[in-house]
N, C-alpha and C positions, 0 to 999 in steps of 0.2 A: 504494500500500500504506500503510495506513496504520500508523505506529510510533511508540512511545512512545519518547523518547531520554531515559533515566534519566542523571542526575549532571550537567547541562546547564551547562556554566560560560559566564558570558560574554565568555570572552575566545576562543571555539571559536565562537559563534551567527552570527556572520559567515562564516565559513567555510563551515561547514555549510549555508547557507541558499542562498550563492551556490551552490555545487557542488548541490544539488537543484533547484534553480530550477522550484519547483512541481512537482515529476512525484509525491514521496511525500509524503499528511498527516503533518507530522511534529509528534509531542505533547510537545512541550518542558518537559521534566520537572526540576525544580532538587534534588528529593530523590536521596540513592543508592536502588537496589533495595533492598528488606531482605523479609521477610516479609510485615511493618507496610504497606509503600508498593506492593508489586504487584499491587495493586486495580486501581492507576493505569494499569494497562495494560490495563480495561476495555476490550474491542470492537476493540483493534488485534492484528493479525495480527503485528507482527514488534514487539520492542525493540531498541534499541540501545544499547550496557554499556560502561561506563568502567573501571579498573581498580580504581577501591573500589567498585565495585558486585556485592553480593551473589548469584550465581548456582549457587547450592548445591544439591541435591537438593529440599528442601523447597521452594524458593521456586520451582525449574523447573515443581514440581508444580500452585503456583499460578499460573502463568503460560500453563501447556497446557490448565487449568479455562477458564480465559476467553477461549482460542481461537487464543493465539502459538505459534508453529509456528514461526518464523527468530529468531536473535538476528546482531546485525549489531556485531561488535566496534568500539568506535573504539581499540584498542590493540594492542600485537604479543604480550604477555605473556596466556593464557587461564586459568593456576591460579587462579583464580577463579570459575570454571566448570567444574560436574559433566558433565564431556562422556561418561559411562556413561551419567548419569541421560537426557540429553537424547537419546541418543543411542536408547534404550529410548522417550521419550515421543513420538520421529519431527520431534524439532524438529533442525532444522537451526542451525551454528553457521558463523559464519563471521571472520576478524578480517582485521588489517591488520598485514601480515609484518613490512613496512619502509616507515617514511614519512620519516625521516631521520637514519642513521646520524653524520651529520657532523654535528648539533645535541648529540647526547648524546657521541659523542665530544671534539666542542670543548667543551662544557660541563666535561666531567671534567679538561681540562687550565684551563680555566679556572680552578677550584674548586683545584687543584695551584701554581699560580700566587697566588692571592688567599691560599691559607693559608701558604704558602713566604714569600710577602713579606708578611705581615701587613697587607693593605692596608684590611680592615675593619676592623680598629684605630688603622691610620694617619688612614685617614678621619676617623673620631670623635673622634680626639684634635685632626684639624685645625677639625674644626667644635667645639671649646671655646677654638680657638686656642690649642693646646697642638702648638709644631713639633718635641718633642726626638725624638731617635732613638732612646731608650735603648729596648730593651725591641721591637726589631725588624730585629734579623739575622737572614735568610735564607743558604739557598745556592746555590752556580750549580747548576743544573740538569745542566747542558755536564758530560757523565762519570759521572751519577749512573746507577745500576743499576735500571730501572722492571721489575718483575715483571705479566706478565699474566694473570690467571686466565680463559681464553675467549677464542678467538681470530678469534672470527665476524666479520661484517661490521663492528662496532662495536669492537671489539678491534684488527681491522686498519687501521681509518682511524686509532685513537689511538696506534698502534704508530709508523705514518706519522709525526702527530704528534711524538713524540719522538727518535725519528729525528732528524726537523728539528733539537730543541733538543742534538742531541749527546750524548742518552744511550744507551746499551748497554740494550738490551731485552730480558727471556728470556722467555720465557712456555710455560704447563701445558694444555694442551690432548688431548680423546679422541682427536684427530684432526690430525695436525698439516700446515699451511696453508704446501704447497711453494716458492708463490709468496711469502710472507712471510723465510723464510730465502732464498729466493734474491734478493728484491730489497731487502728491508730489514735484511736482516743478522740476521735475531730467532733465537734461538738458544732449542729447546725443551730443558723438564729437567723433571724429576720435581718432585712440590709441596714437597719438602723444601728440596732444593737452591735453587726460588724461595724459599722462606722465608725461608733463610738467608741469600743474595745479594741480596736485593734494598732498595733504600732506600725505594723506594716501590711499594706494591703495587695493583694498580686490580684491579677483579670486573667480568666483561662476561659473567658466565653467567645461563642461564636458570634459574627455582626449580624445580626436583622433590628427589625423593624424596633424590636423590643429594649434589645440594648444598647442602638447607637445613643453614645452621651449619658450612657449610665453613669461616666463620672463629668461631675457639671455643676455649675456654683450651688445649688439646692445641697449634692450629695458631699460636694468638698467642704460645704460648713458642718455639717455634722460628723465631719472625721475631728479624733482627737488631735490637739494642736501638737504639728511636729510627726502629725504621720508620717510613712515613708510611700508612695505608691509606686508600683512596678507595671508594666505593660509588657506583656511579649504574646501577644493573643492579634488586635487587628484594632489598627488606629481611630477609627471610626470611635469605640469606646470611650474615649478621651476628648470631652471638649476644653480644644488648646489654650482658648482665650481664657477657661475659667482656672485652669489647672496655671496658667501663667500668673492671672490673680492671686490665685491660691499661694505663691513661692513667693508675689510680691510684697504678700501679705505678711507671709512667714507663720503662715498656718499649714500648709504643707512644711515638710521639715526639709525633705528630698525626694527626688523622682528617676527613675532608671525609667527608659523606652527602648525597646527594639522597633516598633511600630511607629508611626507616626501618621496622623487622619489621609496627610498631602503629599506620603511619600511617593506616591505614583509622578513618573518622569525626576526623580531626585534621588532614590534610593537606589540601588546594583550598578550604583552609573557613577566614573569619575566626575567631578565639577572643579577640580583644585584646579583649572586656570578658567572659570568662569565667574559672574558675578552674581553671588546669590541672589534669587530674586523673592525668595518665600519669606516673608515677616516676622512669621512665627517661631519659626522654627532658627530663625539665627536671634531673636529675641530668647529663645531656649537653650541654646548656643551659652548666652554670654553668664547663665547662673553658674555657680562653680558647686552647686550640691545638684547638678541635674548630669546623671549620663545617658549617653546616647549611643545604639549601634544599631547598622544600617540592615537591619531583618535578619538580621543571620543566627539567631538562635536554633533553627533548623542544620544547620551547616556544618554536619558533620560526615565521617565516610558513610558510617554506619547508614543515614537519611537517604542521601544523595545516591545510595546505592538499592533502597528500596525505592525512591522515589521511581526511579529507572526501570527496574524492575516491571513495579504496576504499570508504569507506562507502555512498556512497550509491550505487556500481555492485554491490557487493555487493548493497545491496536490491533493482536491477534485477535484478541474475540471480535472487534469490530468485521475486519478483514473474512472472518470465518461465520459472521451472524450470528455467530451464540450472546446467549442472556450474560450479561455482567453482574457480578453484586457490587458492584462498584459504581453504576450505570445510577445517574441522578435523574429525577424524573419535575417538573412545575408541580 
């Protein structure tokens, strides 16, 4: 089958190429999809879509003009995709559920850790050979209260996590995960009571309707003063301007993001000789208790090698007609 793979990074093209080992042409595409670039998918029967790639109504439309009929997810997250529209044009979609929850979970305690002990500033000041300490207390972990918004597969391996380092965990959930209170002591409450209790708060939900801007000036006054908030779930979640209030308040304490609402066209992509143009986000830039990394909480072999995988069994089944359980449906 031949497929266009839009948003083509090369730190994935290895991956990718093993895991097909010749069975699909695949058209190695470095642009995102947008309108502009879906040309690009001239004469191939399926594409394959990253998470900043445009798959909107419009753009599904020119994509079924030229004869795509499967889109082949490399991600677990599809809000990026009209699955009415595709749905109506008889193209098939299909993504990749889970390629490593232990990548994006150790990441988030990672990110908890580096901004807790200031270790990106310790660093820097060791490389001007500047050894003072001032200006970098942290606290123990051991007893802190971590609030979890999402309690899915990524929620419970971080929950584990914490666990370990001896804090008391509560977390907000539609649904709450029986094996989590029975084995790890996680104790469910309403989003208030997380608010208020918690020192640090992490997001493991997915974006719809329900949660964009779950955290937003309402939710960031009823956190305790000096929270810490983490994001590595999907930017939408975070409204910027409130969460920028929040730091300049100094009712937020600190904030770690792997996500960001606007990172589409700024994130997987160099800019170090362009001129920023996003407000917000070099506004979030200049606090010095705010870190920032560019999505890659996923980004590990172990991911990047399942990622691949589903992918390219996903085109097999396309290719071959069979039912997917990976296959998303409107």
């Amino acid at each position: 089958m031949k497929t266009a793979v839009f948003s083509m990074h090369a730190f994935e093209n290895e991956y990718l190429l093993k895991a097909n080992q010749g069975k699909h042409e695949l058209v190695l595409i470095e642009n995102t999809l947008s309108k502009q670039s879906a040309i690009l998918a001239q004469q191939c029967e399926a594409v394959s879509l990253f998470t900043s790639d445009d798959a909107s109504a419009e753009v599904l439309d020119i994509l079924h003009e030229q004869g795509v009929r499967y889109i082949a997810l490399r991600s677990a997250g599809f809000n990026h995709v009209d699955l009415k529209r595709a749905k109506e044009l008889g193209i098939r979609v299909a993504r990749v559920p889970a390629y490593s929850p232990y990548a994006i979970a150790e990441h988030t305690m990672a990110l908890i850790l580096a901004l807790n002990r200031k270790l990106i500033r310790a660093h820097n000041r060791i490389m001007e050979l500047n050894f003072s300490l001032d200006g970098l207390v942290g606290f123990d972990m051991n007893g802190k209260t971590v609030g979890l918004i999402g309690t899915g597969k990524i929620g419970q391996i971080f929950a584990k996590i914490c666990r370990g380092f001896g804090c008391r965990v509560i977390a907000y959930d539609l649904q709450v995960n029986t094996s989590m209170v029975e084995e790890l002591q996680v104790e469910y409450v309403d989003l208030e009571t997380l608010y208020a209790q918690s020192d640090i708060i992490s997001l493991h939900v997915p974006l719809n309707e329900h949660t964009k801007y779950i955290i937003n000036e309402e939710s960031i006054q009823q956190m305790k003063s000096g929270v810490m908030l983490v994001n590595t779930s999907r930017g939408g979640l975070v409204d910027t301007k409130a969460l920028i209030n929040g730091l300049k308040s100094k009712h937020i304490g600190s904030v770690a993001l792997d996500v960001y609402e606007e990172e589409e066209g700024l994130f997987f992509e160099d800019h170090s000789e362009d001129i920023l143009q996003d407000d917000l986000i070099a506004r979030l830039m200049t606090f010095k208790n705010v870190l920032i990394t560019s999505h890659q909480a996923f980004l590990t072999a172990t991911a990047l090698t399942n990622i691949s995988d589903t992918t390219i069994a996903n085109l097999d089944g396309f290719a071959n007609g069979l039912p997917l359980e990976t296959e998303l449906s409107a």
